[in-house]
Structures are given as structure tokens and as C-alpha cells.
DRENDO-1510 file (C-alpha; in Angstrom, 1 decimal, always signed):
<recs>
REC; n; res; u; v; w
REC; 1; UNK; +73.4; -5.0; +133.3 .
REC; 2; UNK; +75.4; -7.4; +131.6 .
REC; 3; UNK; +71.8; -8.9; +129.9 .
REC; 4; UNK; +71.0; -5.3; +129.1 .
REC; 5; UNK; +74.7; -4.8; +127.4 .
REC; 6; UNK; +73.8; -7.7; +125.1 .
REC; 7; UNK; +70.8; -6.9; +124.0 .
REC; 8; UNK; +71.8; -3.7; +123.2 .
REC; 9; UNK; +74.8; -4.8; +121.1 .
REC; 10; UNK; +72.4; -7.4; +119.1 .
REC; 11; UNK; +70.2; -4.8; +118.6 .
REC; 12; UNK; +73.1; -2.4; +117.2 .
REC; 13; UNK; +74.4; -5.8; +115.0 .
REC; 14; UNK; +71.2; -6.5; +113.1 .
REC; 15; UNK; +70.5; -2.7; +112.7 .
REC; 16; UNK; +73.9; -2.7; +110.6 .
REC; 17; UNK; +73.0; -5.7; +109.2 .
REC; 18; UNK; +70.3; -4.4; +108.0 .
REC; 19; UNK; +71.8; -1.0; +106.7 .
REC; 20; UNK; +74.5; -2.9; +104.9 .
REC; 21; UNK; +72.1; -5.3; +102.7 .
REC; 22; UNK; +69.7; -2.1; +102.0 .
REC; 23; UNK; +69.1; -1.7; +97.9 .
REC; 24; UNK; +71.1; -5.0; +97.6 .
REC; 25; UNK; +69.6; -8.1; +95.6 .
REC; 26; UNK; +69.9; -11.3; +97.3 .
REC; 27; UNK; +69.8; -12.9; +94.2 .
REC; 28; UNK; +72.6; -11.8; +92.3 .
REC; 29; UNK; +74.4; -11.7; +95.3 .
REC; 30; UNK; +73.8; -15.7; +95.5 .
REC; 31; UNK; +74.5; -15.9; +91.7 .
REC; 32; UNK; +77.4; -14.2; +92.5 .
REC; 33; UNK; +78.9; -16.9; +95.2 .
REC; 34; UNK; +77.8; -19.3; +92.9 .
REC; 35; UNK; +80.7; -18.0; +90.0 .
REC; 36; UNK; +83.1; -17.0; +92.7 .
REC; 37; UNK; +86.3; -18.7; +91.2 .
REC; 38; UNK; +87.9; -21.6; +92.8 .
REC; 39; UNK; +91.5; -21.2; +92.4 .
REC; 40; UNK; +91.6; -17.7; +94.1 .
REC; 41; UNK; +89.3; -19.7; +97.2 .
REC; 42; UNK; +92.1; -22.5; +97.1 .
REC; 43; UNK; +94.7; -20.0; +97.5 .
REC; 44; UNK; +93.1; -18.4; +100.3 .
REC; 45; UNK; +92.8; -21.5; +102.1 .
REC; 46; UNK; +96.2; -22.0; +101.8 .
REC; 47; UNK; +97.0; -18.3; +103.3 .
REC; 48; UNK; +94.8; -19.2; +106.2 .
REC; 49; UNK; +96.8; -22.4; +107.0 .
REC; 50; UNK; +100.3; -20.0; +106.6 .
REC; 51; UNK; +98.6; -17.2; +108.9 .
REC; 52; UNK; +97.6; -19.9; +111.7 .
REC; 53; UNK; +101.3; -21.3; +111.2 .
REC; 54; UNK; +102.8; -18.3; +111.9 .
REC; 55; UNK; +100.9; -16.9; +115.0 .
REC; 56; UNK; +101.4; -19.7; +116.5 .
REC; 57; UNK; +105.0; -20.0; +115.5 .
REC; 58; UNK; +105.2; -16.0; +117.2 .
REC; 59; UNK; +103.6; -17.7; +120.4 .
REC; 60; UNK; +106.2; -20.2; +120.6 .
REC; 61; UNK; +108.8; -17.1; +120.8 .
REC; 62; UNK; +106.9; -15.2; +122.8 .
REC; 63; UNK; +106.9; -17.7; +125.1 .
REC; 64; UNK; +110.5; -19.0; +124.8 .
REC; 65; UNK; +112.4; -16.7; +127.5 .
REC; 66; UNK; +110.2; -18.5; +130.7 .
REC; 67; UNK; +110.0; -22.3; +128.6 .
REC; 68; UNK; +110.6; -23.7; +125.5 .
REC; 69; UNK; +107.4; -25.0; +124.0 .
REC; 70; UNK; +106.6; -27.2; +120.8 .
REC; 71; UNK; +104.3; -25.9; +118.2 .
REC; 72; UNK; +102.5; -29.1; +118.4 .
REC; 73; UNK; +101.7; -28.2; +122.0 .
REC; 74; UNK; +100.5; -24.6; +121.3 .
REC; 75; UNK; +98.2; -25.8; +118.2 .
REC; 76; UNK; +95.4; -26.7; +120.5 .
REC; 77; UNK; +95.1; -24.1; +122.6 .
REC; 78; UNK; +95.8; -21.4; +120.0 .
REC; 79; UNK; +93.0; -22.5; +117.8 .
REC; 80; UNK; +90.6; -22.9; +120.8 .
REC; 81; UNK; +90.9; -19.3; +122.0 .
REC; 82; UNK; +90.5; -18.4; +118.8 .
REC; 83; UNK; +87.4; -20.7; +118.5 .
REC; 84; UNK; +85.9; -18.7; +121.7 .
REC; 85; UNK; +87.0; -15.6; +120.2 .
REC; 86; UNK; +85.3; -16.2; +117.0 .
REC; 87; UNK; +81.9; -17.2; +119.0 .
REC; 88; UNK; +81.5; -14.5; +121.4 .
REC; 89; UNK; +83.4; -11.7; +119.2 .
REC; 90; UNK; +85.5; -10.9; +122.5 .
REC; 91; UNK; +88.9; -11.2; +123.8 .
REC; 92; UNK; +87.4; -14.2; +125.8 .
REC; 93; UNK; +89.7; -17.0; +124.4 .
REC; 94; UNK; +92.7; -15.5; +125.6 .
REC; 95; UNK; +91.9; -16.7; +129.2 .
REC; 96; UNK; +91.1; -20.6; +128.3 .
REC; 97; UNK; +93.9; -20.7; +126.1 .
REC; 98; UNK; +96.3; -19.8; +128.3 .
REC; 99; UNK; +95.3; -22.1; +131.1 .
REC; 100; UNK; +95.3; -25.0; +128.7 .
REC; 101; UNK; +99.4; -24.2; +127.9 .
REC; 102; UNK; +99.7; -23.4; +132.1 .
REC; 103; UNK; +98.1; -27.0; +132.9 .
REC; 104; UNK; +99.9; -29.1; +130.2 .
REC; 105; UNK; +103.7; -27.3; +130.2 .
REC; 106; UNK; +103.6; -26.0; +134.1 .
REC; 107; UNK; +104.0; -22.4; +133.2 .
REC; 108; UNK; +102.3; -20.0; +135.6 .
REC; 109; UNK; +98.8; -18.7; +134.1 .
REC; 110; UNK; +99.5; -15.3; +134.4 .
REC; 111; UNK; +102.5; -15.3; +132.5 .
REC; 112; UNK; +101.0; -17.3; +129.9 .
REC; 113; UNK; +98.3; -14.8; +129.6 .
REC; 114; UNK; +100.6; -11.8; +129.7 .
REC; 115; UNK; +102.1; -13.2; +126.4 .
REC; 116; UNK; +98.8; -13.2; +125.0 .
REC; 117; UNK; +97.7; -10.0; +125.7 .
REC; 118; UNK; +101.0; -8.2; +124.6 .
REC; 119; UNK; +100.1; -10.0; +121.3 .
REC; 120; UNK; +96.7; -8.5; +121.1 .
REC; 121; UNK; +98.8; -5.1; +121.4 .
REC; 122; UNK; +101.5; -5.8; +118.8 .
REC; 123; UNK; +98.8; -7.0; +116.3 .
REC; 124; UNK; +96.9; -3.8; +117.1 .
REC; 125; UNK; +99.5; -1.6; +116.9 .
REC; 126; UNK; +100.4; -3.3; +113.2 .
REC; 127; UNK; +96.8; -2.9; +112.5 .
REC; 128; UNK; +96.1; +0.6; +113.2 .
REC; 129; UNK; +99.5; +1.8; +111.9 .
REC; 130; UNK; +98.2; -0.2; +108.6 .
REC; 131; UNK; +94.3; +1.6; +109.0 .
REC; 132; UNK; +96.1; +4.8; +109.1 .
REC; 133; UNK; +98.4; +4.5; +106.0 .
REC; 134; UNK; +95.1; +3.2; +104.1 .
REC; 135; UNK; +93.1; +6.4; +105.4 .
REC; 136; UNK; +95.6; +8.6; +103.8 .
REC; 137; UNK; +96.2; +7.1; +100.9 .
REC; 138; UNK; +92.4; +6.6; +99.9 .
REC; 139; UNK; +92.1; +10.4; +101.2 .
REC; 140; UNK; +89.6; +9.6; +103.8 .
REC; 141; UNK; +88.5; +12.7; +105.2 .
REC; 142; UNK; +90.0; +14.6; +108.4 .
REC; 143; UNK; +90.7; +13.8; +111.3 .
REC; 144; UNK; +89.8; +10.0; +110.8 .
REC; 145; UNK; +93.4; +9.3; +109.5 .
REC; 146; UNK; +95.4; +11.6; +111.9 .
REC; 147; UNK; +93.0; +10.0; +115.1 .
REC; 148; UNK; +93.8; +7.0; +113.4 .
REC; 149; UNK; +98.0; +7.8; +113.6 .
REC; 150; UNK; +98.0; +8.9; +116.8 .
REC; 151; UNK; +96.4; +5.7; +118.7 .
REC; 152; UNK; +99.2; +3.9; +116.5 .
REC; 153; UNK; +101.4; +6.3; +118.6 .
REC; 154; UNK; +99.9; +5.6; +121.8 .
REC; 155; UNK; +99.8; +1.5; +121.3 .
REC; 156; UNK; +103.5; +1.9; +120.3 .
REC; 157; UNK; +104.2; +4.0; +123.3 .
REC; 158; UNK; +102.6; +1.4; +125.5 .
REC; 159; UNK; +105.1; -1.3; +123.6 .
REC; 160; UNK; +107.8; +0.9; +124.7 .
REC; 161; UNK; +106.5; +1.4; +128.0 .
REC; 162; UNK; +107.4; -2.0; +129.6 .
REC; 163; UNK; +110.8; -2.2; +127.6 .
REC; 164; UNK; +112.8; -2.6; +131.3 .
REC; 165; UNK; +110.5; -3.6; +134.2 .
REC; 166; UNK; +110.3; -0.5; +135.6 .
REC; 167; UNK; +107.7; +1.2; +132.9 .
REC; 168; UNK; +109.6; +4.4; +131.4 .
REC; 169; UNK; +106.3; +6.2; +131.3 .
REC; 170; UNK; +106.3; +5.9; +135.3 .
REC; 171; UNK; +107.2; +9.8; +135.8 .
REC; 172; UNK; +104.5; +10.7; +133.8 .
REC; 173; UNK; +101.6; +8.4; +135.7 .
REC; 174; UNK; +100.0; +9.0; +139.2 .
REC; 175; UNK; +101.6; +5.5; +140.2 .
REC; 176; UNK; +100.1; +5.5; +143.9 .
REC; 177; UNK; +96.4; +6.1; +142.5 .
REC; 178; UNK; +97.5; +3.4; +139.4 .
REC; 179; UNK; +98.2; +1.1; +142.6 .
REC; 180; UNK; +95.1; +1.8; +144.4 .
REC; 181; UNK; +93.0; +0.9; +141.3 .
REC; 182; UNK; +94.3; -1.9; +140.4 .
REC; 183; UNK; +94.4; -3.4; +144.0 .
REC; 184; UNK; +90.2; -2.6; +144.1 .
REC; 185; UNK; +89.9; -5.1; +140.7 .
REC; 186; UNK; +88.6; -8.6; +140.6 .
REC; 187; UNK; +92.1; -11.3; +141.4 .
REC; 188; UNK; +91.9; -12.8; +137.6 .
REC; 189; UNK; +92.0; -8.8; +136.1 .
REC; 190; UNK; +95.1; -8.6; +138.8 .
REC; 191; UNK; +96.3; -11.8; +137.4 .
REC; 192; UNK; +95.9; -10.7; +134.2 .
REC; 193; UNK; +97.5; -7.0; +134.7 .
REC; 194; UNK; +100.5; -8.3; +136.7 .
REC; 195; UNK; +101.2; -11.1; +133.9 .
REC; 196; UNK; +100.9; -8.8; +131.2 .
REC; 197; UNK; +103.5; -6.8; +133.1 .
REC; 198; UNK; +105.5; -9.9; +133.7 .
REC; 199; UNK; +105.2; -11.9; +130.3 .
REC; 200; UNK; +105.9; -8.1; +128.0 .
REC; 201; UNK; +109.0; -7.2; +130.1 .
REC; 202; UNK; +110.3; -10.8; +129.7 .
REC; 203; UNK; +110.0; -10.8; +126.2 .
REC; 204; UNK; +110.8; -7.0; +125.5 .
REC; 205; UNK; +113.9; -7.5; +127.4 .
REC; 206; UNK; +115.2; -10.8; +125.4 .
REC; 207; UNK; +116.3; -9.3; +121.9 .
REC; 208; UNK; +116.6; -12.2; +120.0 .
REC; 209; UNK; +113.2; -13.3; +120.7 .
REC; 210; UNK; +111.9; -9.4; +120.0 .
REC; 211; UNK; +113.7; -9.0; +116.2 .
REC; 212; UNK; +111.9; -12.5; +115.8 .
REC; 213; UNK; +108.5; -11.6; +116.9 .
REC; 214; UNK; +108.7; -8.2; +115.2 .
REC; 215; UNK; +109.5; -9.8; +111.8 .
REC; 216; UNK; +106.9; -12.4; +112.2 .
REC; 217; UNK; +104.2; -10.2; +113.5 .
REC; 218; UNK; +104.4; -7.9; +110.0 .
REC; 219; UNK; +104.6; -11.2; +108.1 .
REC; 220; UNK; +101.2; -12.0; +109.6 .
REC; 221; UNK; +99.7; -9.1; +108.5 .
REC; 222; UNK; +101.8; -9.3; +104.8 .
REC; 223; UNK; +99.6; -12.8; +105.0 .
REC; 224; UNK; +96.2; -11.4; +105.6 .
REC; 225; UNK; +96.4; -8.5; +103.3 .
REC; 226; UNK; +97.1; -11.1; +100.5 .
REC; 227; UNK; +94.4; -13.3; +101.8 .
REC; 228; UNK; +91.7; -10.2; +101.1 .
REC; 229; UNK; +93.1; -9.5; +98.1 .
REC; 230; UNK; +92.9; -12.8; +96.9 .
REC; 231; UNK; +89.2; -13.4; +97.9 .
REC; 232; UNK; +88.6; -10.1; +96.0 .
REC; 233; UNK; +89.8; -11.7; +93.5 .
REC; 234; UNK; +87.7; -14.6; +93.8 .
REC; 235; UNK; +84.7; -13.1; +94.4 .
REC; 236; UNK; +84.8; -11.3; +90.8 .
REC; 237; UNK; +86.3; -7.3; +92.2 .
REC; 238; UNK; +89.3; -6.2; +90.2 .
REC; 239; UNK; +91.1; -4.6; +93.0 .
REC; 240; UNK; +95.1; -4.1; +93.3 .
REC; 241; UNK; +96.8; -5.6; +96.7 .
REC; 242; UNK; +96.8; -2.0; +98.1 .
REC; 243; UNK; +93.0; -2.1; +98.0 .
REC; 244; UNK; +93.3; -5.2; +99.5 .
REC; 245; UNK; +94.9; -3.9; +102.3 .
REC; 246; UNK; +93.2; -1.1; +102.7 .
REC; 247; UNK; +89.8; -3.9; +103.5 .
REC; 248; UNK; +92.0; -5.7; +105.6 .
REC; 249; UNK; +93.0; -3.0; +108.1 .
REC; 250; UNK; +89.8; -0.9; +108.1 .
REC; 251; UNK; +87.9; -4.2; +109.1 .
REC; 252; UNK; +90.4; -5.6; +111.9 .
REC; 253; UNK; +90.0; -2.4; +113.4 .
REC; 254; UNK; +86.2; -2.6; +113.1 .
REC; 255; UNK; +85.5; -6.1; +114.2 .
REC; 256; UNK; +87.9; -5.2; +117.5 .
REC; 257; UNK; +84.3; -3.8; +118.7 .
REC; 258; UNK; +82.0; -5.9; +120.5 .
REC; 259; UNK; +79.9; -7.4; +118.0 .
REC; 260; UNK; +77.3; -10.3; +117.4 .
REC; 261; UNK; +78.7; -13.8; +117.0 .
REC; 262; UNK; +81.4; -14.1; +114.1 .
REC; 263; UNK; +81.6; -10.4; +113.8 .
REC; 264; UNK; +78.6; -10.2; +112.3 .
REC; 265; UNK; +77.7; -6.9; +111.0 .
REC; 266; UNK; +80.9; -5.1; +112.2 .
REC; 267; UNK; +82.9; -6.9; +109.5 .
REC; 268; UNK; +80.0; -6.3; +107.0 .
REC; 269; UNK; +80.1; -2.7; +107.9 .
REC; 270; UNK; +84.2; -2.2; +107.6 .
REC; 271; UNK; +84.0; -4.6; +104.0 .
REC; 272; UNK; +81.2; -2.7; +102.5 .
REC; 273; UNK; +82.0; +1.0; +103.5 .
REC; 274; UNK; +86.1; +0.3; +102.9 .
REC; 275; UNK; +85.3; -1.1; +99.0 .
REC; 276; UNK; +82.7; +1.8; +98.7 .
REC; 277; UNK; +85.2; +4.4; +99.1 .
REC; 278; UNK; +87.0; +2.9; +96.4 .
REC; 279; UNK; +84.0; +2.8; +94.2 .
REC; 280; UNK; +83.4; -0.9; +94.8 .
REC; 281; UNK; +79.6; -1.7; +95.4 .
REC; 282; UNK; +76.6; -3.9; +94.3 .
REC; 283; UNK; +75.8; -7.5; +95.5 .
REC; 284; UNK; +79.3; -9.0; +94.6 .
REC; 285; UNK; +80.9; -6.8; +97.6 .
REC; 286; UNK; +78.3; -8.2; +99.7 .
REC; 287; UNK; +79.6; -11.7; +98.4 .
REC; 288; UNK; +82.8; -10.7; +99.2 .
REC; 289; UNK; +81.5; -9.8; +103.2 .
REC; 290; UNK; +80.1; -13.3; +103.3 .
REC; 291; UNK; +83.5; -15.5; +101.6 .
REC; 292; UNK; +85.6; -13.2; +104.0 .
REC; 293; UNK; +83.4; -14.5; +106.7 .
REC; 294; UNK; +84.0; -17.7; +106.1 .
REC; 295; UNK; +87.6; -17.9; +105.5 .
REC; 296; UNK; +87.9; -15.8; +108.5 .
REC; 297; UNK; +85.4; -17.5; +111.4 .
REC; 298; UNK; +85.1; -20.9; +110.3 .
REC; 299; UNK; +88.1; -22.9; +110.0 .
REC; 300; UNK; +90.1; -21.6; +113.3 .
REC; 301; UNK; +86.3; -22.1; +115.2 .
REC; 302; UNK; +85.8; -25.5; +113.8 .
REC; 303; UNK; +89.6; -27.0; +114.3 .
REC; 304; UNK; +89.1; -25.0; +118.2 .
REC; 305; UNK; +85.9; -26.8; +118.8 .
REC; 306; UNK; +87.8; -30.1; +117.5 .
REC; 307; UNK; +90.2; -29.5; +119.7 .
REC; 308; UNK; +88.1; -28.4; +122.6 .
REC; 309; UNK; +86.6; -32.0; +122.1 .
REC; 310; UNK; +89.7; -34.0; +121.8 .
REC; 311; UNK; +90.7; -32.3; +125.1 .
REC; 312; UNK; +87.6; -33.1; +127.3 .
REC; 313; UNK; +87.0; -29.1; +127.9 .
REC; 314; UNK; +83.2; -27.9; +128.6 .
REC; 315; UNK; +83.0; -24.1; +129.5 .
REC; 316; UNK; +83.4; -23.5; +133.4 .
REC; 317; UNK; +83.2; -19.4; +133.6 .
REC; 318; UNK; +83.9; -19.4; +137.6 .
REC; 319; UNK; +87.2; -21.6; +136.9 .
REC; 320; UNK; +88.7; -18.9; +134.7 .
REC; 321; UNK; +91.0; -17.1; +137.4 .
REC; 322; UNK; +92.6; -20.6; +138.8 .
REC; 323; UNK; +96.1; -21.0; +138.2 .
REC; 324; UNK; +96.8; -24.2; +136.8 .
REC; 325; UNK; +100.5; -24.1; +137.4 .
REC; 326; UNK; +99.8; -24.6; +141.3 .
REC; 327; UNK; +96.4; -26.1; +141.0 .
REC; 328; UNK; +96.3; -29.8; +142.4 .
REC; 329; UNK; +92.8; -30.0; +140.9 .
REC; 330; UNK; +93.4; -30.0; +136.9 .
REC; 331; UNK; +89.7; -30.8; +136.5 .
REC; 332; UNK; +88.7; -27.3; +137.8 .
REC; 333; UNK; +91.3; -25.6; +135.1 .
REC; 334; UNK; +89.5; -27.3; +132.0 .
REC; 335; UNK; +87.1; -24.7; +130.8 .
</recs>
């Protein structure tokens, strides 16, 4: 089944592959990487580096009410999860980067990974509040940008949710089937639910560490819409930072579907239809697609894969659900 789900999603990637570079000439669109202009690429560089910084500056906070943790520490592991991430277009690296910070600083895996995944919610909830601003203001049509306002609701309502550890949204759930359900799952989804629990009502419930985290989260975002506004730039499009963000969110909500390696075609598709809707076509937006893919994929895969090296780690799938925090064996937690 799993085989089957693949396939199916390669298939789906190189058939918008295909629809994206329809009626587009691969020559000028090379010609027009060739001219892209090399200050703008430098200063995206530079916002990469300040975005990497910064999430892993928010980790460190996020996971300061259970330990204190150095951003030297959390370097590796951020940018190897984000290397798997990259690679298999998943969620995947949030499991092997929070075992590696379990092994080395003796913080129980599951609370390790509940900070990661509330993370993944306060980006998406930035994100989709962002998507849903951009829809209205480049009048996409209804109901795309009220759909789009009311899952910002919802992830901000799940934010809320586990504010104090006993969730406020309990009177309105069938908690006893909830119980069941969860109790039939495989022990690392347990793991994982129980420290998401954990880890988001720790750090919900520590206000200094919230106002932090809050302020840093939109800063990321501040970061990356300059970073696609900047490679517009480069790439030769005269578009304002507004259109810049309006890229940014449309394709971060995009590429969050499972996808070929490096987001391929999913991040083509959000690029190409976002600029079209601004009038934006022709083979420098598909130069654009490919300089975002770079500055996107490849230098958080190749630092991960650096780091992956420097710390011995080869991929062990079956080792995934071991808590390293209470593992004698630390072999079996390297993945």
C-alpha cells in the first residue's frame, strides 16, 4: 500500500511538472538564470543564514521550560531533520531530530518531539493566516480565501486548546472514544501524541518563553517573505514585498502536501499559479521556481547531511520510536 501511495504521488509530481513547464522555452528560461543578478542572490543567502538562526533560536525557547540548551547543540539536529525533511518532502525529520537532542542533552524523546510538532502548528497557523490575507487581497475567488481563514481559525483554536493541561476544548470532544483511538495506535504515534501534549502545555503555560516564541515565530516568516521578494528581484520580476508574500504563503501551504523529493512540483505549482494571478508569467517565473528551489532545499539538506556525517548517523527506520533518554544502547537511537 505504502509502494502504491508512492507511485501514485510521483506520478501526480511529474504530471504537474509537466503542466507547469507547458508553452515554456527552456531556453530563455536558462538565459534567464544566466542574468539573474548577484547581489539580490547574495542577499538571499544571507536571509537564509538569519531564518536558520532564528528557528533554531525559537527551539532553544521552546525547549527551555524542561532544559536549557545551547544553540550550538540544537544546530545539528535542526538542520538534519530539516535535511530528511527536504528529501522525503515529509514531516519525517522531526522524529531523528529529536532523538539526536534526547541522546546528547538527556531530555525524554517525547517531549523533545512534542516541541517539534507544536512548531509545525505555530508555523502553520502563521502561514495560513498569511495565505489567507494574500487570497483577499489579490481577490482570489470565493470560498478559497474564507476556507483559507477558517483553518487559520481552527489551527489557532488547537494552540489554545492545550493552554492549561487539561485541553479547554475537552467538553466539546467525545474524550472516552478520543481515548480508545489513541490507545489502538502504534507506541511511537502514542509517544508522539502524549509529547505533543506534554511539550505544548509546558511551553503554553510558561509566558515568558510564549511572548518570545510568538515574536520570533512572525519574525521567521517577516524573513522568508523578504527572502521571495528578494529572489524576485533577482530573477529579473519587478514585484513589491506584498507580492512577495503573497508567493511565500501560497507555496508553504502547497509544498505541506506530500510531494516528490525537494517539493518538486508542488512548489512549482504554488510559484507559477501565485505570480500568474498577479500577471507574472513566461520563462523568468519558471527561473524564479528553480532559484527558490535552491535557496530553499539545498543549503539546510547539504549542512543536515554534513552534519548527519560528522555525527556517525545512517538511517535505522525500526529505531525511530526508542527513547534515548532511558536507552542504555545509544547505538540503536542513531538513525
Amino acid at each position: 500500500m505504502t509502494v502504491l501511495i508512492r507511485i501514485l504521488i510521483s506520478l501526480v509530481g511529474l504530471g504537474i511538472v509537466a503542466w507547469v513547464l507547458r508553452g515554456i522555452d527552456l531556453l530563455e528560461t536558462g538565459q534567464a538564470l544566466l542574468s539573474a543578478q548577484v547581489p539580490y542572490l547574495l542577499l538571499g543567502a544571507l536571509l537564509v543564514a538569519v531564518g536558520a538562526f532564528s528557528r533554531i533560536l525559537r527551539w532553544k525557547y521552546m525547549l527551555s521550560p524542561r532544559k536549557n540548551i545551547s544553540l550550538g547543540t540544537l544546530f545539528g539536529p535542526l538542520t538534519i531533520g530539516f535535511a530528511i525533511g527536504n528529501i522525503t518532502a515529509t514531516g519525517l525529520g522531526a522524529i531523528p531530530r529529536s532523538l539526536l537532542v534526547s541522546r546528547k542533552e538527556s531530555v525524554p524523546v517525547s517531549f523533545v518531539l512534542g516541541t517539534v510538532l507544536l512548531e509545525f502548528v505555530l508555523d502553520a497557523a502563521v502561514v495560513v493566516s498569511w495565505a489567507a490575507v494574500a487570497a483577499f487581497a489579490v481577490g482570489l475567488p470565493a470560498p478559497l480565501p474564507y476556507l483559507l481563514l477558517l483553518f487559520a481559525i481552527c489551527i489557532f483554536l488547537i494552540i489554545l486548546a492545550f493552554r492549561r493541561r487539561r485541553s479547554m476544548l475537552v467538553p466539546f470532544l467525545p474524550v472516552e472514544r478520543m481515548a480508545g483511538l489513541v490507545s489502538r495506535l502504534p507506541e511511537e504515534w502514542r509517544e508522539g501524541w502524549e509529547g505533543f501534549q506534554e511539550g505544548a502545555s509546558a511551553f503554553l503555560n510558561d509566558p515568558g518563553s510564549l511572548v518570545r516564541v510568538g515574536l520570533i515565530t512572525l519574525w521567521i516568516w517577516v524573513v522568508e517573505a523578504l527572502m521571495f521578494w528578494v529572489l524576485l528581484l533577482a530573477a529579473g520580476i519587478p514585484a513589491d514585498p506584498a507580492q512577495g508574500s503573497v508567493v511565500m504563503a501560497f507555496t508553504h501551504v502547497i509544498i505541506g502536501v506530500p510531494s516528490l523529493p525537494g517539493f518538486v512540483g508542488t512548489l512549482d505549482l504554488a510559484a507559477v499559479t501565485s505570480l500568474g494571478t498577479m500577471g507574472f508569467t513566461g520563462a523568468r517565473v519558471l527561473s524564479y521556481t528553480l532559484i527558490i528551489h535552491a535557496f530553499l532545499i539545498v543549503p539546510l539538506t547539504v549542512v543536515g547531511g554534513l552534519m548527519a556525517w560528522r555525527e556517525g548517523i545512517t538511517l535505522n527506520w525500526s529505531k525511530l520510536g526508542t527513547d534515548c533518554s532511558q536507552s542504555s544502547n545509544t547505538t540503536a537511537c542513531k538513525t
